[in-house]
PDB file of N, H, CA, C and O in Angstrom:
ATOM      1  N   UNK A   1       0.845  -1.180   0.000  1.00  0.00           N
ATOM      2  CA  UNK A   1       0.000   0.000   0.000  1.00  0.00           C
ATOM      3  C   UNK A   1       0.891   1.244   0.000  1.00  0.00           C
ATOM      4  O   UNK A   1       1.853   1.440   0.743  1.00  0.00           O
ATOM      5  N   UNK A   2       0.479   1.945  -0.827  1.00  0.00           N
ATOM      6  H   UNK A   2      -0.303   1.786  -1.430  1.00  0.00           H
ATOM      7  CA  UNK A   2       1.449   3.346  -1.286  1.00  0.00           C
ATOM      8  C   UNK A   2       0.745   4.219  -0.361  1.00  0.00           C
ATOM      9  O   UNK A   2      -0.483   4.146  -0.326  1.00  0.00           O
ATOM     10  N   UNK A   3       1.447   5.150   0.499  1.00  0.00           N
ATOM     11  H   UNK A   3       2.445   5.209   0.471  1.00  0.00           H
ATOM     12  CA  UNK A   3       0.436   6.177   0.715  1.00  0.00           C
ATOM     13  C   UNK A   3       1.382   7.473   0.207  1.00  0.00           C
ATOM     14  O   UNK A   3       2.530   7.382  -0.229  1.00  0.00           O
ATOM     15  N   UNK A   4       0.691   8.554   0.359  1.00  0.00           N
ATOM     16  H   UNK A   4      -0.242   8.628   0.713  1.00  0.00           H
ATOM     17  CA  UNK A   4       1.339   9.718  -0.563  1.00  0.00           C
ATOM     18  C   UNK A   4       1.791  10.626   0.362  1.00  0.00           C
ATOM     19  O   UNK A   4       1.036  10.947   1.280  1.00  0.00           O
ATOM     20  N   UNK A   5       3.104  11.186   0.265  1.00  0.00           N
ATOM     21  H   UNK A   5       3.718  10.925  -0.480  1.00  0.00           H
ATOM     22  CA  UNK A   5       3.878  12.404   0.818  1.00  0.00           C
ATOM     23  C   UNK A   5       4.573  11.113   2.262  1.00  0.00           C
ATOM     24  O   UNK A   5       4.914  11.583   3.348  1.00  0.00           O
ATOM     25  N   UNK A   6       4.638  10.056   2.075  1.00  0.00           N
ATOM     26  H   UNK A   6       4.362   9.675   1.193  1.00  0.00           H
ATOM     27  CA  UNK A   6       5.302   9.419   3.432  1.00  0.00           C
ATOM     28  C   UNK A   6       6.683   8.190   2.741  1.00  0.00           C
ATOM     29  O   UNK A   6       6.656   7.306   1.885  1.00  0.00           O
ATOM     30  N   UNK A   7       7.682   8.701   3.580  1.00  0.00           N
ATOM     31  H   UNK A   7       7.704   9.419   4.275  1.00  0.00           H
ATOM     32  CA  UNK A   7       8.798   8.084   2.644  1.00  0.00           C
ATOM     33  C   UNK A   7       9.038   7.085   4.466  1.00  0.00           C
ATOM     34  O   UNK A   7       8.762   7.442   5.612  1.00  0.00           O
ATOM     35  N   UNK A   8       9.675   5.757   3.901  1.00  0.00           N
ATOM     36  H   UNK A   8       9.900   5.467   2.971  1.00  0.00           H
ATOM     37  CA  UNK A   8      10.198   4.865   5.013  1.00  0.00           C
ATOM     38  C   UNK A   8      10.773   4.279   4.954  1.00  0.00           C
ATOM     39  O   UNK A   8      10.763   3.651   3.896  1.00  0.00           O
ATOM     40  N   UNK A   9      11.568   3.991   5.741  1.00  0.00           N
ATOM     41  H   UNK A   9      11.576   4.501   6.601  1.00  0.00           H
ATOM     42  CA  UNK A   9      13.460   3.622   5.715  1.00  0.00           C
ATOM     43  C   UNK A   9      14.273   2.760   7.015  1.00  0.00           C
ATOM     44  O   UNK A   9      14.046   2.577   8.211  1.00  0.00           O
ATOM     45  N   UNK A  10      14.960   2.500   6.387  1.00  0.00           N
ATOM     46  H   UNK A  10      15.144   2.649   5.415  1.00  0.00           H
ATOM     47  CA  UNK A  10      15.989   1.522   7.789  1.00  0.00           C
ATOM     48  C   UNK A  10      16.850   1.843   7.768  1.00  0.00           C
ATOM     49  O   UNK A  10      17.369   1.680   6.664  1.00  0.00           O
ATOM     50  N   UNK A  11      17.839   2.597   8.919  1.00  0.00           N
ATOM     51  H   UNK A  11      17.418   2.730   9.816  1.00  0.00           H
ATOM     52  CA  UNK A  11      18.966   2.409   9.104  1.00  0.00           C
ATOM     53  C   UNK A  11      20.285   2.205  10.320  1.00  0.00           C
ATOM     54  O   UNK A  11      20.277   2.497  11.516  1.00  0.00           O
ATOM     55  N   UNK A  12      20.868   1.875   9.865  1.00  0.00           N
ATOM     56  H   UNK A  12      20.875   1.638   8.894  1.00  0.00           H
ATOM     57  CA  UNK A  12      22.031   1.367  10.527  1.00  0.00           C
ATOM     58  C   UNK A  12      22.838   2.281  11.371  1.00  0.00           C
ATOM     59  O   UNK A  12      23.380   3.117  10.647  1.00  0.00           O
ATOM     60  N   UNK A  13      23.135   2.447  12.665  1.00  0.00           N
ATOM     61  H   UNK A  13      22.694   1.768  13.253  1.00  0.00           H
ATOM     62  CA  UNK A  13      24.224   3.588  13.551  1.00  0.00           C
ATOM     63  C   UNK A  13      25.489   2.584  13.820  1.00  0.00           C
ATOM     64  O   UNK A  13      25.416   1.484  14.368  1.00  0.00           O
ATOM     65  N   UNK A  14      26.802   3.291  13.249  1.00  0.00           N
ATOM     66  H   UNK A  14      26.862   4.185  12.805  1.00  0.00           H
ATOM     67  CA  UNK A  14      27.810   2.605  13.898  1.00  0.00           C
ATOM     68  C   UNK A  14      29.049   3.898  14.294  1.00  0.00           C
ATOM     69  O   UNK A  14      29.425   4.730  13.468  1.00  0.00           O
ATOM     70  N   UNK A  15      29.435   3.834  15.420  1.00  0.00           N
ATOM     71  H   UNK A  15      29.130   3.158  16.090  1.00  0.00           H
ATOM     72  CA  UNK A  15      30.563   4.562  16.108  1.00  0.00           C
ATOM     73  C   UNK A  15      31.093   4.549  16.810  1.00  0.00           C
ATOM     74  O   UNK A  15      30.594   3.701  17.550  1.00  0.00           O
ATOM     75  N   UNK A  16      32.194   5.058  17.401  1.00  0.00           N
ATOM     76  H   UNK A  16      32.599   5.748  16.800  1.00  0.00           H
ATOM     77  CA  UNK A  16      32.359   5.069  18.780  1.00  0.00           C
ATOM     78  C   UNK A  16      32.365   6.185  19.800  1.00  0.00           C
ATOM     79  O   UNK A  16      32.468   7.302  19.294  1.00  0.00           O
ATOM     80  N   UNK A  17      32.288   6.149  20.976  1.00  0.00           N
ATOM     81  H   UNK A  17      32.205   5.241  21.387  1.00  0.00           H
ATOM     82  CA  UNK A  17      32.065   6.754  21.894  1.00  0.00           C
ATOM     83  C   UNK A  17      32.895   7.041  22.651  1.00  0.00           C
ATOM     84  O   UNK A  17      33.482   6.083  23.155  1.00  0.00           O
ATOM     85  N   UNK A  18      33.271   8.248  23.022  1.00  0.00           N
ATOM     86  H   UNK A  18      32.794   9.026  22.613  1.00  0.00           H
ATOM     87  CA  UNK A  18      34.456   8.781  24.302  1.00  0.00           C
ATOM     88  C   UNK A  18      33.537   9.718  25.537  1.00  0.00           C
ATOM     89  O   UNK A  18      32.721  10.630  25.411  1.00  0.00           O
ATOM     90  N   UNK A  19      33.999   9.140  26.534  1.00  0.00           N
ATOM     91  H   UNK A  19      34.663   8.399  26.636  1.00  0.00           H
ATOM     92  CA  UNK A  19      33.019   9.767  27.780  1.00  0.00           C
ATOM     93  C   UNK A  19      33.920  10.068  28.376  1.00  0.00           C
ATOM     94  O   UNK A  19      34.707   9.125  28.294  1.00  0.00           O
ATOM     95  N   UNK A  20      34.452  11.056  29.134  1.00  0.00           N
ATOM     96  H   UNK A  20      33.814  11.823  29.201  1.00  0.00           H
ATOM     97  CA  UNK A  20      35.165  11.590  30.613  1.00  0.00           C
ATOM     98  C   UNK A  20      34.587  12.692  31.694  1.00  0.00           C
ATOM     99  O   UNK A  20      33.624  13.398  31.396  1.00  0.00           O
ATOM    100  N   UNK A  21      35.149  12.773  32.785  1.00  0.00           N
ATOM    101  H   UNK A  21      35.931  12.199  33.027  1.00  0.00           H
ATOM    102  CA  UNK A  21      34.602  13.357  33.684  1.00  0.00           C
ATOM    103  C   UNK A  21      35.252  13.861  34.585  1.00  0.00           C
ATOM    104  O   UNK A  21      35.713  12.978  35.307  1.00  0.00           O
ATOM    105  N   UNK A  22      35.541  14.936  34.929  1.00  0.00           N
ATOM    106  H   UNK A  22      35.167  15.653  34.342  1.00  0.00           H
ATOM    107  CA  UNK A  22      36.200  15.126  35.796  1.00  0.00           C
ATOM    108  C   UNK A  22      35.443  15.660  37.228  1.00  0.00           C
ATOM    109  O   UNK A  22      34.218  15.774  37.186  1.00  0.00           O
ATOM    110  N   UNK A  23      36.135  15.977  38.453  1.00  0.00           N
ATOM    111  H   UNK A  23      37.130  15.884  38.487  1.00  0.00           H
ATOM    112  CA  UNK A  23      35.969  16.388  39.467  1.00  0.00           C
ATOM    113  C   UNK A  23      36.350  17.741  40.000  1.00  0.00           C
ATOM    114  O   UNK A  23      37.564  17.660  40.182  1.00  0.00           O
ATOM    115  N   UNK A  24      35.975  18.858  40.321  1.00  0.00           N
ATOM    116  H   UNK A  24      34.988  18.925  40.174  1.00  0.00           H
ATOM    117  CA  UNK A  24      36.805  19.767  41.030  1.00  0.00           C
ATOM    118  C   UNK A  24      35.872  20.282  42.538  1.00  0.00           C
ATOM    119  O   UNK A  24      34.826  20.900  42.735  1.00  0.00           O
ATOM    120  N   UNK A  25      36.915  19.638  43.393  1.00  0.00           N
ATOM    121  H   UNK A  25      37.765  19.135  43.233  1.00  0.00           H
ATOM    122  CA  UNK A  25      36.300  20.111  44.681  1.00  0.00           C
ATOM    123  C   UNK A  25      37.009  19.752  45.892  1.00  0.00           C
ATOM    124  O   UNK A  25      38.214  19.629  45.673  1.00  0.00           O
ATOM    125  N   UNK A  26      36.590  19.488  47.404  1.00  0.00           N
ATOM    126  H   UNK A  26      35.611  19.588  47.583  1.00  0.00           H
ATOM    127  CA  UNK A  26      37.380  18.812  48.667  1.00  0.00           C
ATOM    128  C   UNK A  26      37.254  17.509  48.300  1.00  0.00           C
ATOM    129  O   UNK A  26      38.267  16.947  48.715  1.00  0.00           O
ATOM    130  N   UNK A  27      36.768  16.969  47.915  1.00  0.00           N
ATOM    131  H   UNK A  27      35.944  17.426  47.578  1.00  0.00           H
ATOM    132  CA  UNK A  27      36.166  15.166  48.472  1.00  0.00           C
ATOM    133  C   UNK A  27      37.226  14.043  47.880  1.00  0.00           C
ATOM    134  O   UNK A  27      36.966  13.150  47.074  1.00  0.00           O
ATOM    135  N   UNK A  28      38.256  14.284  48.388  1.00  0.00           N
ATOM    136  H   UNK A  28      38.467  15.010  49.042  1.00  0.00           H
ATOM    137  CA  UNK A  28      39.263  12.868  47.851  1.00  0.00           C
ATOM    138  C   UNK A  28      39.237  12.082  47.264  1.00  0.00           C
ATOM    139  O   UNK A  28      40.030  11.826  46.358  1.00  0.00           O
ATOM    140  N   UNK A  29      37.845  11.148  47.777  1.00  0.00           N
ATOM    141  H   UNK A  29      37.201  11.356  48.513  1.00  0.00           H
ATOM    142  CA  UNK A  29      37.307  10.056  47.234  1.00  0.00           C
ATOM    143  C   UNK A  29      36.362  10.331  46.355  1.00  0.00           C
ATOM    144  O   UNK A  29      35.484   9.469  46.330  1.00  0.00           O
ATOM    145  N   UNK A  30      36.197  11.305  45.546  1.00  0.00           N
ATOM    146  H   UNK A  30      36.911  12.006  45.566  1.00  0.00           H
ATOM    147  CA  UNK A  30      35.793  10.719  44.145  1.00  0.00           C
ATOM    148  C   UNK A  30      37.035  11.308  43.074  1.00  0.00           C
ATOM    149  O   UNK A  30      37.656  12.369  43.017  1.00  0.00           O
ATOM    150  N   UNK A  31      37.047  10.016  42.252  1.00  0.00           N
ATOM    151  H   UNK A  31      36.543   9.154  42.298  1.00  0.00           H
ATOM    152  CA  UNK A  31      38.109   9.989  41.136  1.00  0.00           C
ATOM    153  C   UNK A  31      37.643  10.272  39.877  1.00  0.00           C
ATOM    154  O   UNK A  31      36.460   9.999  39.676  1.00  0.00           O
ATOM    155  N   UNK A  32      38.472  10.899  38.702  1.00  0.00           N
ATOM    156  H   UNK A  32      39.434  11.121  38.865  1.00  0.00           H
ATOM    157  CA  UNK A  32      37.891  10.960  37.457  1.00  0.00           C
ATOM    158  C   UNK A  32      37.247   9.788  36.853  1.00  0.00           C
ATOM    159  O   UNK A  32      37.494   8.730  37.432  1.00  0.00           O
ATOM    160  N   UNK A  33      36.655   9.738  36.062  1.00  0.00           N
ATOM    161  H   UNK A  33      36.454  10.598  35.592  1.00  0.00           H
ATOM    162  CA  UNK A  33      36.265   8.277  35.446  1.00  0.00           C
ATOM    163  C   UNK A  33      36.009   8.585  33.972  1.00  0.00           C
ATOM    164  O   UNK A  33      35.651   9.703  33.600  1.00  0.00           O
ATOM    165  N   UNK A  34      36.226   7.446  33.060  1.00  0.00           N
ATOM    166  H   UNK A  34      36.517   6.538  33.362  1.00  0.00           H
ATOM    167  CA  UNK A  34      36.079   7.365  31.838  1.00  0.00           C
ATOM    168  C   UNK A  34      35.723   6.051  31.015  1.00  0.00           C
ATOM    169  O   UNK A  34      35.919   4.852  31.211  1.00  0.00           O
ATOM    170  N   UNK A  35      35.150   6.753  30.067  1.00  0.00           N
ATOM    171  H   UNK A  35      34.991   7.728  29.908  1.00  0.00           H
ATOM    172  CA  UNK A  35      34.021   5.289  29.399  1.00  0.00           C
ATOM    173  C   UNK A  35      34.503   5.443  27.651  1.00  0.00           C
ATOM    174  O   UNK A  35      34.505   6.542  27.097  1.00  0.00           O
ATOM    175  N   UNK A  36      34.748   4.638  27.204  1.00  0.00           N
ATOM    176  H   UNK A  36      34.746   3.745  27.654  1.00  0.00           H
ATOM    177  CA  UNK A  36      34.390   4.863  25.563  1.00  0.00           C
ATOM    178  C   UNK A  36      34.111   3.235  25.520  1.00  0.00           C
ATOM    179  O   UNK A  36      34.084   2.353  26.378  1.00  0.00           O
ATOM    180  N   UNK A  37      33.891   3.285  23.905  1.00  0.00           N
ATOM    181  H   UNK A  37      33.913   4.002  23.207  1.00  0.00           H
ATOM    182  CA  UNK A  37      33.514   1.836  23.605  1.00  0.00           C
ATOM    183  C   UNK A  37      32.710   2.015  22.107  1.00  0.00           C
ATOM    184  O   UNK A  37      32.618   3.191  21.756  1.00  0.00           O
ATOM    185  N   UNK A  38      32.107   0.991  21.162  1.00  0.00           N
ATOM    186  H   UNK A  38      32.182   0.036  21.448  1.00  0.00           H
ATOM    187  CA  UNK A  38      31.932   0.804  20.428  1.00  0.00           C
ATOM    188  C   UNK A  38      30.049   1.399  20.404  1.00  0.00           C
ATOM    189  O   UNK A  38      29.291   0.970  21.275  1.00  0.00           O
ATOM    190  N   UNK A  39      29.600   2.258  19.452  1.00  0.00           N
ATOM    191  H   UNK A  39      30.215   2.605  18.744  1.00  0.00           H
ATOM    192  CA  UNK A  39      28.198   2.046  19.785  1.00  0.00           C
ATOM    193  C   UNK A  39      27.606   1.727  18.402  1.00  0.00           C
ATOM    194  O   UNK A  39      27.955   2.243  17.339  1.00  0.00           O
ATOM    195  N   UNK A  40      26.426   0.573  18.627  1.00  0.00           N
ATOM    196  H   UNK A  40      26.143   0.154  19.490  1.00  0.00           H
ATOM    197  CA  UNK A  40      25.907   0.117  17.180  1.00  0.00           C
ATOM    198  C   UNK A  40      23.822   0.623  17.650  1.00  0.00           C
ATOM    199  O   UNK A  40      23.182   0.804  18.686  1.00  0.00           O
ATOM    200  N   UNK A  41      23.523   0.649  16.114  1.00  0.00           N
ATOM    201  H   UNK A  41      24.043   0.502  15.273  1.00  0.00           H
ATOM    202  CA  UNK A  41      21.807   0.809  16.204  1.00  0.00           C
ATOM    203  C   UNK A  41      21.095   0.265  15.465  1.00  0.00           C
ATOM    204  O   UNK A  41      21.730  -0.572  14.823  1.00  0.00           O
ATOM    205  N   UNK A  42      20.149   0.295  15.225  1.00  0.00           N
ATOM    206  H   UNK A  42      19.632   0.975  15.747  1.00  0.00           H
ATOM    207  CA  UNK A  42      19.381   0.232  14.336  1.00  0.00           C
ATOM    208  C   UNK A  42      18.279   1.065  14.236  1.00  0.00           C
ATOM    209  O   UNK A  42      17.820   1.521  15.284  1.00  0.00           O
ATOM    210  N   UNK A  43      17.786   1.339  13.217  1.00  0.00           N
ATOM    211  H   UNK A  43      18.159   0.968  12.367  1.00  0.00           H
ATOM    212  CA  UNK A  43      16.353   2.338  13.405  1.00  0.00           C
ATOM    213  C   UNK A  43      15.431   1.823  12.145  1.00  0.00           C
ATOM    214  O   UNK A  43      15.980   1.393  11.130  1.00  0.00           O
ATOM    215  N   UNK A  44      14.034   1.887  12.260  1.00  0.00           N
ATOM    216  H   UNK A  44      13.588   2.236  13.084  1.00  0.00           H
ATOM    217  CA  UNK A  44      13.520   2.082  11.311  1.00  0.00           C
ATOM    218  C   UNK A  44      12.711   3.446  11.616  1.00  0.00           C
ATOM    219  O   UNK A  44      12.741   4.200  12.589  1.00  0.00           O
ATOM    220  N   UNK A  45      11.973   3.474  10.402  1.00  0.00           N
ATOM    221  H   UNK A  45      11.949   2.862   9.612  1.00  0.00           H
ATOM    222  CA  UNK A  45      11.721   5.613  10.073  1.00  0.00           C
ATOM    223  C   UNK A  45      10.602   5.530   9.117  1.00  0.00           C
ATOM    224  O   UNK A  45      10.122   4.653   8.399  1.00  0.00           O
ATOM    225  N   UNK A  46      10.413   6.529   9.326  1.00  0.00           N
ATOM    226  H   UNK A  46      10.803   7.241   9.910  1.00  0.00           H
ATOM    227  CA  UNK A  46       8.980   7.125   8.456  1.00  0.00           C
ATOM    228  C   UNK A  46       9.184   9.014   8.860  1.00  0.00           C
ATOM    229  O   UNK A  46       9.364   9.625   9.912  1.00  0.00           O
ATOM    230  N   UNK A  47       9.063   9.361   7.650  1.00  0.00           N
ATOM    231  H   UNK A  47       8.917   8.864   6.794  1.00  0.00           H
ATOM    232  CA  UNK A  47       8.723  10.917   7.221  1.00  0.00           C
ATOM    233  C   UNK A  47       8.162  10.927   6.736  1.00  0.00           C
ATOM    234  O   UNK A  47       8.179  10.123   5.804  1.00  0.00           O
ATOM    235  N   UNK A  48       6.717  12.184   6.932  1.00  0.00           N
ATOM    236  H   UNK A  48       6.704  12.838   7.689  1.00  0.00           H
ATOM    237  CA  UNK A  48       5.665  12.552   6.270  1.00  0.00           C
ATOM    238  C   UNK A  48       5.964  14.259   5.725  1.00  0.00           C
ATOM    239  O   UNK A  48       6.229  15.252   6.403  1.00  0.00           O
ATOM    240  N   UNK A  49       5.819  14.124   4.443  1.00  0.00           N
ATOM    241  H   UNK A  49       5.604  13.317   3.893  1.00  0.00           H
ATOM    242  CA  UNK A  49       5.738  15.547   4.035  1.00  0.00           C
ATOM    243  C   UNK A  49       5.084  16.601   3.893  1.00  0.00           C
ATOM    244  O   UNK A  49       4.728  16.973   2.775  1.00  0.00           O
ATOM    245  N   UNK A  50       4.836  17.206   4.887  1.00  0.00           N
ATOM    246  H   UNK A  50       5.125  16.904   5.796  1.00  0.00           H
ATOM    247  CA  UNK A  50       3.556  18.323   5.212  1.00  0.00           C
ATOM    248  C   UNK A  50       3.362  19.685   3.984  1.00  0.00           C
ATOM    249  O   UNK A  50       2.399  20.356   3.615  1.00  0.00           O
ATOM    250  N   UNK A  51       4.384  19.655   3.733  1.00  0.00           N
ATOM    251  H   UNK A  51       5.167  19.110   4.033  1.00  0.00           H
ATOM    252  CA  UNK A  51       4.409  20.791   2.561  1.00  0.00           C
ATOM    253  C   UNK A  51       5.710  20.136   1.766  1.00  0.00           C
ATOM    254  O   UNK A  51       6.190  19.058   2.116  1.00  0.00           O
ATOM    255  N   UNK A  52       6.287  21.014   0.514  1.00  0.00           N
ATOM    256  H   UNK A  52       5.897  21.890   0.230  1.00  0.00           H
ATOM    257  CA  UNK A  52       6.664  20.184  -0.473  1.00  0.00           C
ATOM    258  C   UNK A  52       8.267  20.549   0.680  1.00  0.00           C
ATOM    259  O   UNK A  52       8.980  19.545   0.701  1.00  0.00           O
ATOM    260  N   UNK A  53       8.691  21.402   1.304  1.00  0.00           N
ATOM    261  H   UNK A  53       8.113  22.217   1.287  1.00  0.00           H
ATOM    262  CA  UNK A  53       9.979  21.200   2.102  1.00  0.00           C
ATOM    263  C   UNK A  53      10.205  20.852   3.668  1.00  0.00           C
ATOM    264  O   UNK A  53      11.296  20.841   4.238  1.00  0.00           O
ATOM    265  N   UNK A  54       8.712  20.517   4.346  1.00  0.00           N
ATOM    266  H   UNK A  54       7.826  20.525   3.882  1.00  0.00           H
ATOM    267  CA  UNK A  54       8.578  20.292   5.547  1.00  0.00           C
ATOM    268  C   UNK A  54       8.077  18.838   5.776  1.00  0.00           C
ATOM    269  O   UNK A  54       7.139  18.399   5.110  1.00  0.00           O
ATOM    270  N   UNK A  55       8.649  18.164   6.635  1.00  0.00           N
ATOM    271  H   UNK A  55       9.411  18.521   7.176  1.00  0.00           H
ATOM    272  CA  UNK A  55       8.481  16.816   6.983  1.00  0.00           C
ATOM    273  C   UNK A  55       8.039  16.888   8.156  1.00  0.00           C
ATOM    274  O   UNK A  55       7.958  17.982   8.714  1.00  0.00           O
ATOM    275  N   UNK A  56       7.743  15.973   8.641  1.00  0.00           N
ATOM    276  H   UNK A  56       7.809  15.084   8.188  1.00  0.00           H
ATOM    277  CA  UNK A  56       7.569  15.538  10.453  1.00  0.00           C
ATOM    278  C   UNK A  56       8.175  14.233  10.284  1.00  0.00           C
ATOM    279  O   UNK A  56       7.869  13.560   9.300  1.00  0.00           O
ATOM    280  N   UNK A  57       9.216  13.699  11.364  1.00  0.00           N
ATOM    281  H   UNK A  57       9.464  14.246  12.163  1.00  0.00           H
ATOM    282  CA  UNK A  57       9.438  12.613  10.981  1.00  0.00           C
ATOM    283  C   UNK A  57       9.485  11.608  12.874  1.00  0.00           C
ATOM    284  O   UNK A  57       9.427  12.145  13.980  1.00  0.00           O
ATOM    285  N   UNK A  58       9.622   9.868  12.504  1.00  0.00           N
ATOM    286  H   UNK A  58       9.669   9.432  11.606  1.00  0.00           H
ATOM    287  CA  UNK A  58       9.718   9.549  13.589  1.00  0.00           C
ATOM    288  C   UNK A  58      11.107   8.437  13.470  1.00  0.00           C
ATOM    289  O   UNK A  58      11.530   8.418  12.314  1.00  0.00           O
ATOM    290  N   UNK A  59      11.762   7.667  14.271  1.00  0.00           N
ATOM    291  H   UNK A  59      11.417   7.683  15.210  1.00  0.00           H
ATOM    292  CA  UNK A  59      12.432   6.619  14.001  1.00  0.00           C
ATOM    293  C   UNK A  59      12.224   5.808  15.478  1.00  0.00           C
ATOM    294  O   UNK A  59      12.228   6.388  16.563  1.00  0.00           O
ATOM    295  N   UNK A  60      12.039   4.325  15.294  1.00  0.00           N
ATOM    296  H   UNK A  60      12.035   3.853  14.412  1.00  0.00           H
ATOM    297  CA  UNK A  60      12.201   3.265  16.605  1.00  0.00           C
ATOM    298  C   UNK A  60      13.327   2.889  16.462  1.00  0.00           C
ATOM    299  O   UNK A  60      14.035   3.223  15.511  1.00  0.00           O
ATOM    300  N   UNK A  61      13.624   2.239  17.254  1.00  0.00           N
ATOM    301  H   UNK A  61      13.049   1.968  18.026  1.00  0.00           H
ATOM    302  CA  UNK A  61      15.290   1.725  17.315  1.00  0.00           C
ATOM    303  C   UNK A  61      15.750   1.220  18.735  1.00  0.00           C
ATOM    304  O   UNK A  61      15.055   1.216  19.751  1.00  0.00           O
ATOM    305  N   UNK A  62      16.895   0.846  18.627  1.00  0.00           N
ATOM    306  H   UNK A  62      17.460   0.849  17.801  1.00  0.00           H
ATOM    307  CA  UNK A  62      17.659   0.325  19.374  1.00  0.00           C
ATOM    308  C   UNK A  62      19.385   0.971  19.389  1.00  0.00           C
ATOM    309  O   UNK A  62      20.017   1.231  18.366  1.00  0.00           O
ATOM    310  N   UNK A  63      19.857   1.116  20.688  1.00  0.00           N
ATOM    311  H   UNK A  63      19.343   0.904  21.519  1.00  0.00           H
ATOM    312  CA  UNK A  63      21.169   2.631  20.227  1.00  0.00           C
ATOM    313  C   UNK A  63      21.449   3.292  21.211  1.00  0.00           C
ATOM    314  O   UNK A  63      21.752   3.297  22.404  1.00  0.00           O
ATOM    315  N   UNK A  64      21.198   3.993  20.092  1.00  0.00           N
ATOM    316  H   UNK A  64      20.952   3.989  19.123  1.00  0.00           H
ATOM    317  CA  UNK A  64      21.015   5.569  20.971  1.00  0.00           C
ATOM    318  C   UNK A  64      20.035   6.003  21.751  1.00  0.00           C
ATOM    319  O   UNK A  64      20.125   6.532  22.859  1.00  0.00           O
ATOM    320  N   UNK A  65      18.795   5.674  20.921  1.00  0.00           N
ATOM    321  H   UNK A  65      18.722   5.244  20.021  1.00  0.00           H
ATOM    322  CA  UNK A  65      17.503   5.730  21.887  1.00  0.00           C
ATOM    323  C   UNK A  65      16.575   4.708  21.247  1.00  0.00           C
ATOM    324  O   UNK A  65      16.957   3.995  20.318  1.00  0.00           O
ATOM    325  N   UNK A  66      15.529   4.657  21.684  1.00  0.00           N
ATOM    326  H   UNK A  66      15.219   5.236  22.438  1.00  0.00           H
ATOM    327  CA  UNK A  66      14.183   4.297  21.687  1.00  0.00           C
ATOM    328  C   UNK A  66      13.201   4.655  20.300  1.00  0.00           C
ATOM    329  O   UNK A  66      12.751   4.183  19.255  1.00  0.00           O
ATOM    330  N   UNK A  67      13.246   5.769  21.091  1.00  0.00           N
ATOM    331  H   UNK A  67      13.611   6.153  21.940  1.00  0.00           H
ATOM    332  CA  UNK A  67      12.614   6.546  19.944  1.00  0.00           C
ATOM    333  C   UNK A  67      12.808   8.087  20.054  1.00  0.00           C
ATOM    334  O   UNK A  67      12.939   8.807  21.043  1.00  0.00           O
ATOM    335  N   UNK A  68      12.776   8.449  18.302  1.00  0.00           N
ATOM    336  H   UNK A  68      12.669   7.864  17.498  1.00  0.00           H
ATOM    337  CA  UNK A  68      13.118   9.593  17.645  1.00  0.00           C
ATOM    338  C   UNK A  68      11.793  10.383  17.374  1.00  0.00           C
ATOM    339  O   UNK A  68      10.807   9.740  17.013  1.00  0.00           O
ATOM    340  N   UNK A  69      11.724  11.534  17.504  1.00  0.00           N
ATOM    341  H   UNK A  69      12.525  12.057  17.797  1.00  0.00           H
ATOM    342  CA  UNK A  69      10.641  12.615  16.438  1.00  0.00           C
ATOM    343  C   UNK A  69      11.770  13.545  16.027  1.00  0.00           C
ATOM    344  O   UNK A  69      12.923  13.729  16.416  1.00  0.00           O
ATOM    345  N   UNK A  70      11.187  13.928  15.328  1.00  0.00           N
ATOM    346  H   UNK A  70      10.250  13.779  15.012  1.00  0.00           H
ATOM    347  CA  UNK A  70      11.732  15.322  14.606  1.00  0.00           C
ATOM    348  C   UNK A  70      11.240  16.053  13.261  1.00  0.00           C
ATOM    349  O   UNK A  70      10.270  15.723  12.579  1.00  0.00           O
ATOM    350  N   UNK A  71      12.026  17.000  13.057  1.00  0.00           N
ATOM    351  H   UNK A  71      12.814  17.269  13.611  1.00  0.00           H
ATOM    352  CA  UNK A  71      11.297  17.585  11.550  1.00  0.00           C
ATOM    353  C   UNK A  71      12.172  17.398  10.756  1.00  0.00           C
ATOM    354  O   UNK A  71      13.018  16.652  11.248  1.00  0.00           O
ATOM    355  N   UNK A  72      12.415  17.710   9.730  1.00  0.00           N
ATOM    356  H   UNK A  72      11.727  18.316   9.331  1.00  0.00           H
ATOM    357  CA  UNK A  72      13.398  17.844   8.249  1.00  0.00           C
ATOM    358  C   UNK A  72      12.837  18.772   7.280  1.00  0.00           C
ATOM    359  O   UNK A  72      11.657  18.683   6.942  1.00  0.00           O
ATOM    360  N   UNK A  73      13.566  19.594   6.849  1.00  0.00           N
ATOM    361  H   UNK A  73      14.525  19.665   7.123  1.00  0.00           H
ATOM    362  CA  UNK A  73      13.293  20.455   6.082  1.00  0.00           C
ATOM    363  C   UNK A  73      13.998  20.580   4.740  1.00  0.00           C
ATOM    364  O   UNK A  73      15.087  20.033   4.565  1.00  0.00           O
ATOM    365  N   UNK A  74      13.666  20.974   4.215  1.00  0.00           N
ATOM    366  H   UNK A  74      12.782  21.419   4.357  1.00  0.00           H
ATOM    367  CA  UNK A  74      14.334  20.674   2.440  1.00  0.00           C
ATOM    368  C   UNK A  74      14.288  21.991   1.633  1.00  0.00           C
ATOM    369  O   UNK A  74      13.421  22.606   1.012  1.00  0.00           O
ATOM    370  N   UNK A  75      15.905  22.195   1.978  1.00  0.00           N
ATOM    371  H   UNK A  75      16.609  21.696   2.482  1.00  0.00           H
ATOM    372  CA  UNK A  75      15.710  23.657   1.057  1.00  0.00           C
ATOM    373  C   UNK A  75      16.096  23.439  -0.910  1.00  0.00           C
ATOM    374  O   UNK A  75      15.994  24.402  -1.670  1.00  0.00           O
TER     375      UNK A  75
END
């Protein structure tokens, strides 16, 4: 089933990640800490085109998050 002005898609997140943190204060006992590591996703998507350069769009997934909204615009 076609519907009109709605485009839908799958895609793939791959990167990596650098996290650090530092401390400034009295308390001895807490130490800097740091995280990186590999991050992968998946999403699937749907954008609807409200006018011929405005979208609304959503994505589910697994990742980064859950779930996505947003707009897109097309100049």
């Amino acid at each position: 089933m076609k519907v009109d002005n709605l485009d839908t898609y799958a895609a793939l997140t791959l990167g990596y990640n650098i996290a650090t943190s530092k401390y400034h204060g009295d308390d001895l006992n807490i130490s800097p800490a740091s995280a990186s590591g590999l991050v992968y996703g998946f999403q699937l998507g749907a954008r609807y085109w409200l006018t011929e350069n405005l979208a609304a769009n959503v994505e589910l997934g697994y990742g980064l998050s859950y779930l996505n909204l947003g707009v897109s615009y097309r100049f």
